[in-house]
N, C-alpha and C positions, 0 to 999 in steps of 0.2 A: 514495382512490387516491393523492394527490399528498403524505399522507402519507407513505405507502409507499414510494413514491420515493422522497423526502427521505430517510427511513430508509436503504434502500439503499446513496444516492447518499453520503450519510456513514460508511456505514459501511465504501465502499471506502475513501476517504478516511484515515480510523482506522486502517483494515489498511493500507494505504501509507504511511500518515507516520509509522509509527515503534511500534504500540501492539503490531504483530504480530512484533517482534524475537523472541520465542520461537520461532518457527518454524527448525527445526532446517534446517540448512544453508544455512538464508536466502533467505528468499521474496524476493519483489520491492522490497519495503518496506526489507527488513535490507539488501541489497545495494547499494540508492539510498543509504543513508546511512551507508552504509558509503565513506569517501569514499577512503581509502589503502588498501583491496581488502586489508586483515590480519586479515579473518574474522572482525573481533569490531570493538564498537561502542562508542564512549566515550558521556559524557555530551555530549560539546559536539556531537560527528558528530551524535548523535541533534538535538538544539537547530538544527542548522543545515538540518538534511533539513525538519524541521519547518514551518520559516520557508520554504524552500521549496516546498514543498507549500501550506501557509497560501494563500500569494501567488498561486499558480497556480489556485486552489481558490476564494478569497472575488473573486471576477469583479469586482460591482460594488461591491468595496471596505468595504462597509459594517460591516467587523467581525463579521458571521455568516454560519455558513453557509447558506441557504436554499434553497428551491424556488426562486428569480429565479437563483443561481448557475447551479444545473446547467442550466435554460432556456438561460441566453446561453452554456454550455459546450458544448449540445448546438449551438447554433448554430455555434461556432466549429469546432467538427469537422466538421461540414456544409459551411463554409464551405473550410476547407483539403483535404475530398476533390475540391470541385467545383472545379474548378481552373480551366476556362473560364467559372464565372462565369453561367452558363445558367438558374441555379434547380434543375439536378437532377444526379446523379451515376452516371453508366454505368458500365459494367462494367470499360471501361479505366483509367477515374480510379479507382475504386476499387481495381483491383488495382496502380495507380501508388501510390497513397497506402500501400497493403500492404507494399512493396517498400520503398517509403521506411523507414518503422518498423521496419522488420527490417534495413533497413540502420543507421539510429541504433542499433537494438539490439546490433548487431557490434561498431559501436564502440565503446561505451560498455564493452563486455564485454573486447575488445581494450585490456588495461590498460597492454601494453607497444608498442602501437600498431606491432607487424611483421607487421601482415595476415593473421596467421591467429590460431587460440585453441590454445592450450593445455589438456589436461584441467582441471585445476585451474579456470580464466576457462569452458570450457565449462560445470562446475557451475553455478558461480556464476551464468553467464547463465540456464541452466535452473531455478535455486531451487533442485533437488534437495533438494523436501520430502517424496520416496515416494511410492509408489504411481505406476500409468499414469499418464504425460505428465506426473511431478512435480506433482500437483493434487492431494494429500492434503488430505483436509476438505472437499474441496466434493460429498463423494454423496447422500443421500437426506435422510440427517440429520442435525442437528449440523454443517454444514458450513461455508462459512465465513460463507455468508450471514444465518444462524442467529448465532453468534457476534459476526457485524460490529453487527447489530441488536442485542443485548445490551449491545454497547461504547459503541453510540450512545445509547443510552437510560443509561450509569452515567451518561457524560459529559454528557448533557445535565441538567445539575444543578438548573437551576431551572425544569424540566419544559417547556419553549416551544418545543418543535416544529425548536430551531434552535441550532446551536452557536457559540458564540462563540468566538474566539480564546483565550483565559483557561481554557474550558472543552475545548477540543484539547487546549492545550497540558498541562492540568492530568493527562488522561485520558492521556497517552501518557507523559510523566513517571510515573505512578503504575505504570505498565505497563512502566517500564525498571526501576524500583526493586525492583520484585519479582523482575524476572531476573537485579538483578545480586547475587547472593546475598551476595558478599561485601563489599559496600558499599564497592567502591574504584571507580567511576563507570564502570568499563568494562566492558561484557558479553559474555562471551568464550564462541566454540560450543558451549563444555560446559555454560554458568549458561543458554543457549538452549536447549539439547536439554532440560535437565530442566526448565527454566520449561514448555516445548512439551507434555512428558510430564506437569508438576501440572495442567497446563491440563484435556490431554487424559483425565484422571483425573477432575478435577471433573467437566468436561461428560459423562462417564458417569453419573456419579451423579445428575446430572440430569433422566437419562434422553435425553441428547444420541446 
């Protein structure tokens, strides 16, 4: 079972830090590191979302990522819903903590910072990857949890149950270079859409 989690828990990780840039119009992942909002992704945006994530992601430091991370990660979310501190978190705190994230979420989306969005920042806040509620890939099968498990498993290269640094980084670099078709370090929505579409090709044949 804690396997599995581990699996999981890496695998969003993969798909946020950078490995799921194919994803046409730009999942959550593409937009974080998309840092000057020009719809497409250099090599260094990518490098830097990366180390971002990394940081936020290896808790207790140790250069992998593991089951003891997401443990003390689940704590720390635990920790910032309960807000008084009580050991448990009611229905109020919860939907404070709700509010909050949605409001960091506005902002971040709010690129020209005049309180409201614009179509264009709207997209982009939603991913607008198709399909209901922008969640293209996560139905029955093939989705993304399917996928995320796969990335975790190229990446984890020396089979240990546990990613390194070296191996993140290795597996998400590998995953830009294929999108940017034209080997000039920037991956621009159109080298996304089709990288999205080889993907989504493969993983038919897979039987995805």
């Amino acid at each position: 079972m804690k396997k599995t989690i581990l699996i999981s828990s890496t695998a969003a990780l993969l798909l946020a830090g950078g490995i799921a840039i194919a994803a046409p119009g730009g999942g959550k992942g593409m937009m974080q590191a998309d840092a000057n909002n020009d719809n497409q992704i250099t090599r260094a945006e990518m490098t830097a979302a990366l180390e971002q994530h990394w940081t936020k992601m290896d808790v207790n430091k140790d250069g992998q990522l593991s089951q003891a991370d997401r443990d003390a990660r689940k704590a720390e979310r635990f920790a910032a819903m309960d807000a008084n501190g009580d050991g448990e978190v009611s229905q109020a705190e919860m939907d404070a903590h709700r509010a909050d994230r949605k409001a960091e979420r506005f902002a971040r989306a709010d690129a020209d910072g005049n309180g409201s969005l614009s179509q264009d920042e709207m997209q982009k806040m939603h991913g607008k990857r198709g399909g209901k509620g922008g969640h293209e890939g996560r139905g029955k099968r093939g989705g993304r949890g399917h996928d995320g498990g796969m990335m975790m498993m190229k990446a984890d290269t020396n089979g240990d149950k546990m990613i390194s640094k070296a191996e993140f980084t290795a597996a998400a670099t590998a995953r830009f270079d294929k999108a940017d078709a034209n080997g000039d370090g920037t991956v621009t929505a159109e080298e996304r859409k089709a990288a999205h579409e080889a993907h989504r090709g493969e993983r038919n044949k897979r039987g995805g």
